[in-house]
MIGUTOR-244496 format. One record per residue (C-alpha): residue in three letters; x, y, z. Coordinates in pm, whole numbers, padded with zeros to 5 digits, always signed. Each point is the difference from the previous one (the first is absolute). Layout:
BEGIN
ALAXYZ;...
***
This chain:
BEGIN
UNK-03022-02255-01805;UNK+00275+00226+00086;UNK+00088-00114+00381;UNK+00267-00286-00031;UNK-00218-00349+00145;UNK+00156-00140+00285;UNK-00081-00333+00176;UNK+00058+00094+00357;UNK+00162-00228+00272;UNK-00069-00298-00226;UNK+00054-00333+00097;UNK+00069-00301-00194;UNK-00397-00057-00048;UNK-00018+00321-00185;UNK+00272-00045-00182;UNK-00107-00304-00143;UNK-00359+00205-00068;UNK+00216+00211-00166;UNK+00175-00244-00220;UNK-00300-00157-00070;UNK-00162+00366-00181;UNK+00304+00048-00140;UNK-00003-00355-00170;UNK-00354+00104-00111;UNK+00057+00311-00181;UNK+00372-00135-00123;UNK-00023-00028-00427;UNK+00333-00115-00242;UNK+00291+00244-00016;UNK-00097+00141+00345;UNK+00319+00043+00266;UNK-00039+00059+00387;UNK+00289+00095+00152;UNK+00094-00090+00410;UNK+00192+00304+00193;UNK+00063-00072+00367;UNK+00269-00117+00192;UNK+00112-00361+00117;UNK-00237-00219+00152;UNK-00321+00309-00073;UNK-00246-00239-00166;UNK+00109+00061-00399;UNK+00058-00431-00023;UNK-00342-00019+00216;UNK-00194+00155-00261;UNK+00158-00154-00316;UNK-00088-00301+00141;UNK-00333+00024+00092;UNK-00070+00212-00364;UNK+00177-00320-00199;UNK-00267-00218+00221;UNK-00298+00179-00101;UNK+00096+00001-00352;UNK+00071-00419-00017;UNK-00338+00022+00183;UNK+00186-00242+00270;UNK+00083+00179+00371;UNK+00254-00309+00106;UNK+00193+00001-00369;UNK+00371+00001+00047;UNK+00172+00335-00029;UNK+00363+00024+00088;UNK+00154+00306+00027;UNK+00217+00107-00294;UNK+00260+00158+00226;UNK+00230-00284-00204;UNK-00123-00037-00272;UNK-00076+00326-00056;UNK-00313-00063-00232;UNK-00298-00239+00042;UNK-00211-00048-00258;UNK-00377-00130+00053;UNK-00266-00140-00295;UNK-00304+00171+00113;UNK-00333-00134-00145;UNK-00044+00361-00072;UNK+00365+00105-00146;UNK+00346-00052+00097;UNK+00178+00222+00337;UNK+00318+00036+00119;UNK+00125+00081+00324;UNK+00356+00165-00018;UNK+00233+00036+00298;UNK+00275+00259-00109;UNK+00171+00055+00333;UNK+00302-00149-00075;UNK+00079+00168-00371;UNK+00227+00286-00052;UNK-00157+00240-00307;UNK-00296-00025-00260;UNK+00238-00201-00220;UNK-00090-00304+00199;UNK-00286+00029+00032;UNK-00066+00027-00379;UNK+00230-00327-00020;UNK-00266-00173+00221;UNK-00257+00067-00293;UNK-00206+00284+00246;UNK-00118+00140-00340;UNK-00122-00306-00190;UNK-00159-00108+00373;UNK-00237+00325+00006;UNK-00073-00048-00352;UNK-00155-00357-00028;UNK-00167+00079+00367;UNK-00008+00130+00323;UNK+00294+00051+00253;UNK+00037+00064+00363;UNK+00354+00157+00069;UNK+00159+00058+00343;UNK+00275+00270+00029;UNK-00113+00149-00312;UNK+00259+00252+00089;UNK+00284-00195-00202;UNK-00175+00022-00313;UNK-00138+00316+00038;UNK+00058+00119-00394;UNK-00155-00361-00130;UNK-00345+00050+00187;UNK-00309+00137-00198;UNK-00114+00328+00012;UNK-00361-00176+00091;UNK+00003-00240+00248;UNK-00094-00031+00416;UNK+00166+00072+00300;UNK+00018-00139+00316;UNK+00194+00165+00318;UNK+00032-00197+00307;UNK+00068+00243+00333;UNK+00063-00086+00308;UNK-00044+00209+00313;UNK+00161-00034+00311;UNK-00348+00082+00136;UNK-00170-00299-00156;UNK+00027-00409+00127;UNK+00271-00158-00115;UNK-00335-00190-00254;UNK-00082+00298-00159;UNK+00084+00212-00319;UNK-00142+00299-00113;UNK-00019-00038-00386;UNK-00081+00263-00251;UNK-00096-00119-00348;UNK+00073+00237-00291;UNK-00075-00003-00411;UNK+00244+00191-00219;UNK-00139+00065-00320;UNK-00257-00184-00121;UNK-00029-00184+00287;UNK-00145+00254+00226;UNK-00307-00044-00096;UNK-00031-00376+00072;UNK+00145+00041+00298;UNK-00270+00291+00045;UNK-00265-00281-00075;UNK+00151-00302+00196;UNK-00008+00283+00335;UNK-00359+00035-00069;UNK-00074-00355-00012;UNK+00185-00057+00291;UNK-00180+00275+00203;UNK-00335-00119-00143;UNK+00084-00374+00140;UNK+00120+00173+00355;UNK-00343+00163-00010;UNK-00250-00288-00048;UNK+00244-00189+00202;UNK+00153-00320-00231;UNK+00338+00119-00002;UNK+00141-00261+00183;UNK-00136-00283-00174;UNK+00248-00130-00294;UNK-00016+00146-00308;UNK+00071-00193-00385;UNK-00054+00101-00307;UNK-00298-00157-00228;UNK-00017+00004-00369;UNK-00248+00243-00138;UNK-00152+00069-00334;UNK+00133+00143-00305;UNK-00088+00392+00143;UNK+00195+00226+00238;UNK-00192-00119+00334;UNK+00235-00222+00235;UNK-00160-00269+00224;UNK+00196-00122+00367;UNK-00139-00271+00215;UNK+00099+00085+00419;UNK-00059-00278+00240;UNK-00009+00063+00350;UNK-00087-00285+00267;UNK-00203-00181-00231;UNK-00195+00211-00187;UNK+00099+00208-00340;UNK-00117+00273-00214;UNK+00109+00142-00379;UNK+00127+00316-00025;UNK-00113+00165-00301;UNK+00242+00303-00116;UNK-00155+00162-00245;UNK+00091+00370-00003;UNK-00217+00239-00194;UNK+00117+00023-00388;UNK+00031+00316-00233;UNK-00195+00016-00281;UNK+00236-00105-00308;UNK+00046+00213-00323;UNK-00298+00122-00184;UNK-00060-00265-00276;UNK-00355+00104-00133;UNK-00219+00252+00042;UNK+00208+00171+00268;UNK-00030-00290+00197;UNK+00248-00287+00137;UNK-00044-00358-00081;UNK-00085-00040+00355;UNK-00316+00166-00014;UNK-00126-00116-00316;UNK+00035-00382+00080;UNK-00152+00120+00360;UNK+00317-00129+00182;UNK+00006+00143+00345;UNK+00254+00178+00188;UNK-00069-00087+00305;UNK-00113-00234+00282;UNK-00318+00145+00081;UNK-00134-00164-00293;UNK+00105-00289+00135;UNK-00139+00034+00341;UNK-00365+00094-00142;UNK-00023-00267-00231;UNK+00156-00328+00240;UNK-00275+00137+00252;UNK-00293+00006-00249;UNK+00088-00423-00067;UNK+00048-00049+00305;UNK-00382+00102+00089;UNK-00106-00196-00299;UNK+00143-00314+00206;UNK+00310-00063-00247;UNK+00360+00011+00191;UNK+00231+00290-00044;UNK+00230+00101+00273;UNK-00058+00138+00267;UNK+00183+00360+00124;UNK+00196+00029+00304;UNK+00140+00289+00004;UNK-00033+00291-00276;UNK+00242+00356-00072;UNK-00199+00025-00366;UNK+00197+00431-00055;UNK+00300-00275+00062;UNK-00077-00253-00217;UNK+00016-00289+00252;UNK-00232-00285+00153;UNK+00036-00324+00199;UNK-00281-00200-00082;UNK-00064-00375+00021;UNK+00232-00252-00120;UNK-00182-00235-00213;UNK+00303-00231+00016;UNK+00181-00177-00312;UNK-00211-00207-00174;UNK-00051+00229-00295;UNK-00229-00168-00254;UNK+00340+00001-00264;UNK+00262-00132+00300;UNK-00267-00308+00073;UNK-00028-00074-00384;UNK+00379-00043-00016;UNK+00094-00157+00336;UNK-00260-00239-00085;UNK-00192+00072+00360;UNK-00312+00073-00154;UNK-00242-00140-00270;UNK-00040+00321-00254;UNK-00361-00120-00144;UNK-00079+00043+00383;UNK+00139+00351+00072;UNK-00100+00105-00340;UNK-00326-00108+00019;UNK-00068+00176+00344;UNK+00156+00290-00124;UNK-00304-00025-00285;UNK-00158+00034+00312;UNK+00030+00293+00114;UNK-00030+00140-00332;UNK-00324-00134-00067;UNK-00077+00135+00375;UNK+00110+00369-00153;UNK-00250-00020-00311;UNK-00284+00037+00316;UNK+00136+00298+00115;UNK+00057+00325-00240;UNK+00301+00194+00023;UNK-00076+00348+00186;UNK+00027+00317-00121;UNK+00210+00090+00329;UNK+00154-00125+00318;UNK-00028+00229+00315;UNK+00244-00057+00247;UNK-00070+00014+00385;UNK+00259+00312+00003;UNK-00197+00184-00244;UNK+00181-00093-00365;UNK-00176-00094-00289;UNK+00150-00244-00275;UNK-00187+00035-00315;UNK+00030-00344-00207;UNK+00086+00125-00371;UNK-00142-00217-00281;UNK+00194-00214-00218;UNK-00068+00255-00313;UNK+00147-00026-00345;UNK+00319+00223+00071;UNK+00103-00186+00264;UNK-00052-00307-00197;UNK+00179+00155-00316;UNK+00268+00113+00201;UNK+00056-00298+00137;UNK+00038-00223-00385;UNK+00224+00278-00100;UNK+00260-00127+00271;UNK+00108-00268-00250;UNK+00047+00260-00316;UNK+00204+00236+00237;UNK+00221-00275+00225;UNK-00034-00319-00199;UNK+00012-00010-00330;UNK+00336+00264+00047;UNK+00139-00283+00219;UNK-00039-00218-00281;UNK+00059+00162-00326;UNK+00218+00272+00165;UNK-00212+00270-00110;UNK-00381+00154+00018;UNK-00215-00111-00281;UNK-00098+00223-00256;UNK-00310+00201-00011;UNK-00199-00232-00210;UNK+00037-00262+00229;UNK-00089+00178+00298;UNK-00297+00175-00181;UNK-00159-00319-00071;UNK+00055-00184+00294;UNK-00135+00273+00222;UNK-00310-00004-00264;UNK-00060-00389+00010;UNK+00032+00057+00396;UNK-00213+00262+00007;UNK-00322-00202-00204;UNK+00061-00264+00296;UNK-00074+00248+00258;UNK-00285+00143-00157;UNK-00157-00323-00021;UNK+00120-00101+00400;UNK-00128+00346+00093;UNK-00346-00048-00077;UNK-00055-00274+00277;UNK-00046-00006+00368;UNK+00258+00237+00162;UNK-00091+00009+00398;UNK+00233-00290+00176;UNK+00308+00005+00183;UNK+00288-00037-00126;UNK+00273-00106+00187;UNK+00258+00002-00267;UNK+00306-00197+00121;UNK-00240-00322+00083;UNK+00266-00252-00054;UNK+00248-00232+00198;UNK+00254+00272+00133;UNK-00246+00160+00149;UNK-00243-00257+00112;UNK+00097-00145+00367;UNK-00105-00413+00060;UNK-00201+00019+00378;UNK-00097-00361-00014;UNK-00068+00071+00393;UNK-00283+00171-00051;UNK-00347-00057-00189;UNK-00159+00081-00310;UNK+00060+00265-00201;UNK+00215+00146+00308;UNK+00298-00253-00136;UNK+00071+00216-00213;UNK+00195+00301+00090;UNK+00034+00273-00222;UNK+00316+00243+00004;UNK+00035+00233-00274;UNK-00272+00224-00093;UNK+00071+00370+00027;UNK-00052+00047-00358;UNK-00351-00179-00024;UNK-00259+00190-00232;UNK-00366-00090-00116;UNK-00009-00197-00343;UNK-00053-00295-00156;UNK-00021-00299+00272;UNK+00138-00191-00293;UNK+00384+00160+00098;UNK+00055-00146+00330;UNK-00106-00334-00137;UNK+00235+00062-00325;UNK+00267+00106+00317;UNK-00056-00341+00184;UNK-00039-00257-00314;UNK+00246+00097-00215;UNK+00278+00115+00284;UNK+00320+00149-00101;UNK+00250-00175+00251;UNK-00141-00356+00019;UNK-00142-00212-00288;UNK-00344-00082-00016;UNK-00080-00278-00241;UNK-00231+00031-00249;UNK-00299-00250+00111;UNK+00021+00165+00349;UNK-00043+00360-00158;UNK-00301-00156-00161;UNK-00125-00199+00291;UNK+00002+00272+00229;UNK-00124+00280-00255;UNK-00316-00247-00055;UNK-00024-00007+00393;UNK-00026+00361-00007;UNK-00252+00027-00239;UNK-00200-00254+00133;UNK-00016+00150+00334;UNK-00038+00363-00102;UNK-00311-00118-00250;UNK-00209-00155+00289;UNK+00098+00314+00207;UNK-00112+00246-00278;UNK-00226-00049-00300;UNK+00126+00273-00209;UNK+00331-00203+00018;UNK+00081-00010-00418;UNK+00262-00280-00035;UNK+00071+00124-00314;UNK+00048+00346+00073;UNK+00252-00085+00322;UNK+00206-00251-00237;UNK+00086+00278-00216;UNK+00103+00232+00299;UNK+00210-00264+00145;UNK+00185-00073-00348;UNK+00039+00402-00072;UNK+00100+00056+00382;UNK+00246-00322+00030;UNK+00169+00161-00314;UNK+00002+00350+00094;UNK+00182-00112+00347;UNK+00205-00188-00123;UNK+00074+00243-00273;UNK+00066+00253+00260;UNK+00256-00257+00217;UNK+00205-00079-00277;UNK+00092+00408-00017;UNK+00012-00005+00370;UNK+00248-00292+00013;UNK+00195+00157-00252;UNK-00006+00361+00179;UNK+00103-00189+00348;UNK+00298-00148-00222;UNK+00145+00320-00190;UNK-00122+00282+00223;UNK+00061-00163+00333;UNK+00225-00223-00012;UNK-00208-00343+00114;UNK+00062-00298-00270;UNK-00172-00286+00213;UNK-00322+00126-00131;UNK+00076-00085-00384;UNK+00006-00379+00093;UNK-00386+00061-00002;UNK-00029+00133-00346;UNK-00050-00367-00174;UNK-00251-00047+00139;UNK-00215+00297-00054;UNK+00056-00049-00319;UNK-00183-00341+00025;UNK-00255+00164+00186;UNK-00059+00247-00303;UNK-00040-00278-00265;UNK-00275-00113+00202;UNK-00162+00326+00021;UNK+00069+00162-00307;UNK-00168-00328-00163;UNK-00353+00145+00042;UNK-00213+00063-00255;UNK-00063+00353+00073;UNK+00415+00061+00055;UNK+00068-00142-00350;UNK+00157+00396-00110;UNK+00177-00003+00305;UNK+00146-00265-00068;UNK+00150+00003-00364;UNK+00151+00364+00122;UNK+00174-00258+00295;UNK+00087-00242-00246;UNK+00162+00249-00246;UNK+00190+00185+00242;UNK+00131-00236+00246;UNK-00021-00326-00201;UNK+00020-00321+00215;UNK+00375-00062-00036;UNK+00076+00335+00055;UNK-00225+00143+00306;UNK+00271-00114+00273;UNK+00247+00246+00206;UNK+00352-00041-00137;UNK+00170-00237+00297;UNK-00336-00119+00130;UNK-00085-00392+00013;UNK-00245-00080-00300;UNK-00114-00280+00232;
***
């Protein structure tokens, strides 16, 4: 977008929607600075963006006019809000620390103008105008991104005219924690009712890894929400709970759908609100629902698009193992391993998939069936209590995955006897449902599934670490590892599992830094 985006005649209600996107889209190491005379609204929207990022609209936040900094412990990261109105050059500003502010997080500076040469190339800017035409309550305010900026600011215009258009954007907007990918989640409330927005705009493809293609499309990861949108629709026809849509820009990226609430299955487990052999077990549920009901070959949409559901097939699956040769064992040992290690453990993987390959390949498969994603609706009945989030990425397979997904979950512990309890329950109920049901058979999928996942999350968790930049997910990584012993103890996953031993021996398998517990 080339024209510069300008809030028109806005009033202290739009400035605080303004604030509140802002607070949204605002990351670590981001500055926004505040042009604008005396008394034009620069303090008004600090405050209200320091709200919305303590997630608290009355929290205390005095002016720094004084003081000239105010520094506030986010539950996201840390943000100052500078006042430099009453200092003389750059010189004093440095003296204030401005440099090791914007470095350890975000800061919000009024009269920028006296630290002109200390500012990033990269940041946001915000002009307050007044006009002798306007009311005495309004601003016009044009928002600007320099450098690398402009194109979030691009993005948070587009949201904002997408929430104008389907007509939330004067509810109150907050931030909500999302998943481990590039999609960002907001809840808005408005007079008693809310809805998520899902920002999720369409991705390139990445760098061509194998076979001219990009990881991306040989795991089957989509790119975009109308995945998404086709697949939520088909569950909710087969009477399961996935959320509704509200509103919809898919060429934008963008939904408000249904907010499902808090109570994810992982939040009740740790808050203690919530028995997890219950929500487990009805989660079992709905998977034992899915076994009655074979994936499609495609999805038809009512505007005319068809989502064709890949299969689970051995590249994607090989991919996937390779995560921990290429981001995990580097992590650990500081470099790849050496041919003949990654020779035979692609060959030992490879005898595992022929074997898993030759059995039933026609259900759904959800993929990310576990507690981040699965929503507590203890309101409603059945296998509706269960609401299901994330799912874009859901193939046809083995219906032993989601159940590997659920049992053996990567953010909460599941004990041991319940993993068994509720994997008997399974096959119990899918045997009287189905008499070609080989017990057998699915306990060898679930072991070679549970280890391939979890395979694949321990090079996720270590890609999230070194390429990205998130650390919380390593606190995870002991217990995989528990998780694999059990699997990896199979009789048919005894090869596997010297090549596991040998290379990442048991007092040696853990993340430098990370908790052993």
């Amino acid at each position: 977008m080339t024209a510069p985006w300008i809030y028109a005649r806005a009033r202290e209600a739009d400035v605080r929607h303004l604030a509140e996107l802002l607070a949204f889209a605002l990351k670590p190491g981001d500055v926004i600075a505040l042009r604008g005379e005396l008394g034009a609204g620069k303090s008004t929207l600090a405050r209200a963006l320091i709200r919305a990022l303590l997630s608290d609209e009355t929290a205390e936040v005095p002016s720094p006019t004084f003081s000239l900094v105010q520094t506030y412990a986010t539950p996201r990261f840390p943000v100052s809000h500078l006042d430099l109105y009453r200092l003389g050059d750059a010189d004093e500003a440095r003296e204030l620390g401005l440099e090791e502010l914007i470095a350890t997080g975000a800061a919000l500076i009024e009269w920028p103008d006296r630290a002109e040469e200390l500012l990033p190339d990269d940041r946001i800017e915000i002009h307050f105008e007044e006009d002798p035409a306007l009311d005495p309550s309004e601003r016009n305010i044009k928002i600007e991104g320099l450098g690398s900026a402009q194109s979030r600011v691009d993005r948070l215009r587009i949201i904002d005219r997408f929430l104008h258009q389907s007509d939330w954007a004067d509810g109150q907007f907050s931030y909500l924690q999302g998943d481990a990918s590039a999609r960002r989640f907001a809840r808005i409330v408005r007079n008693g009712s809310s809805v998520v927005l899902m920002d999720a705009p369409p991705q390139p493809d990445g760098p061509p890894i194998r076979d001219g293609k990009p990881y991306s499309r040989i795991a089957h990861l989509t790119e975009d929400l109308r995945p998404w949108v086709a697949i939520t629709s088909t569950l909710r026809a087969l009477g399961l709970s996935s959320p509704e849509i509200v509103a919809q820009d898919l060429e934008a990226g963008l939904l408000l759908v249904e907010d499902f609430g808090d109570e994810a299955f992982g939040r009740a487990v740790t808050l203690g609100t919530a028995d997890q052999k219950e929500l487990w077990r009805a989660a079992v549920d709905v998977l034992v629902h899915l076994r009655g009901h074979p994936a499609p070959d495609a999805i038809t949409l009512d505007s005319g698009y068809v989502h064709k559901l890949p299969t689970y097939d051995r590249d994607a699956l090989q991919i996937e193992v390779e995560l921990l040769l290429d981001w995990y064992w580097p992590a650990l040992y500081g470099k790849p391993p050496n041919d003949a290690a990654r020779t035979e453990y692609i060959g030992l993987w490879n005898a595992v998939f022929d074997d898993l390959l030759k059995q039933p390949y026609t259900a759904w498969v959800l993929r990310d069936f576990h507690s981040p994603n699965l929503m507590w609706l203890p309101h409603r009945s059945g296998l509706r209590r269960v609401g299901i989030l994330d799912c874009q990425d859901a193939v046809k397979g083995h219906a032993a995955y989601d159940l590997a997904s659920l049992l053996q979950d990567a953010r909460v512990d599941v004990p041991e006897a319940l993993e068994q309890e509720l994997f008997d329950y399974y096959c119990t109920a899918a045997a009287a449902r189905d008499p070609n049901f080989d017990r057998d058979d699915f306990t060898f999928a679930y072991a070679a599934l549970c280890a391939q996942r979890n395979t694949k999350v321990l090079g996720i968790f270590a890609r999230l670490s070194r390429r990205d930049g998130k650390n919380g997910y390593l606190r995870h990584i002991p217990r995989i590892w528990r998780y694999l012993d059990r699997d990896l103890a199979h009789t048919e996953l005894r090869a596997l599992k010297t090549w596991y031993d040998l290379n990442f021996p048991a007092e040696h398998r853990v993340l430098p830094g990370v908790d052993q517990a």
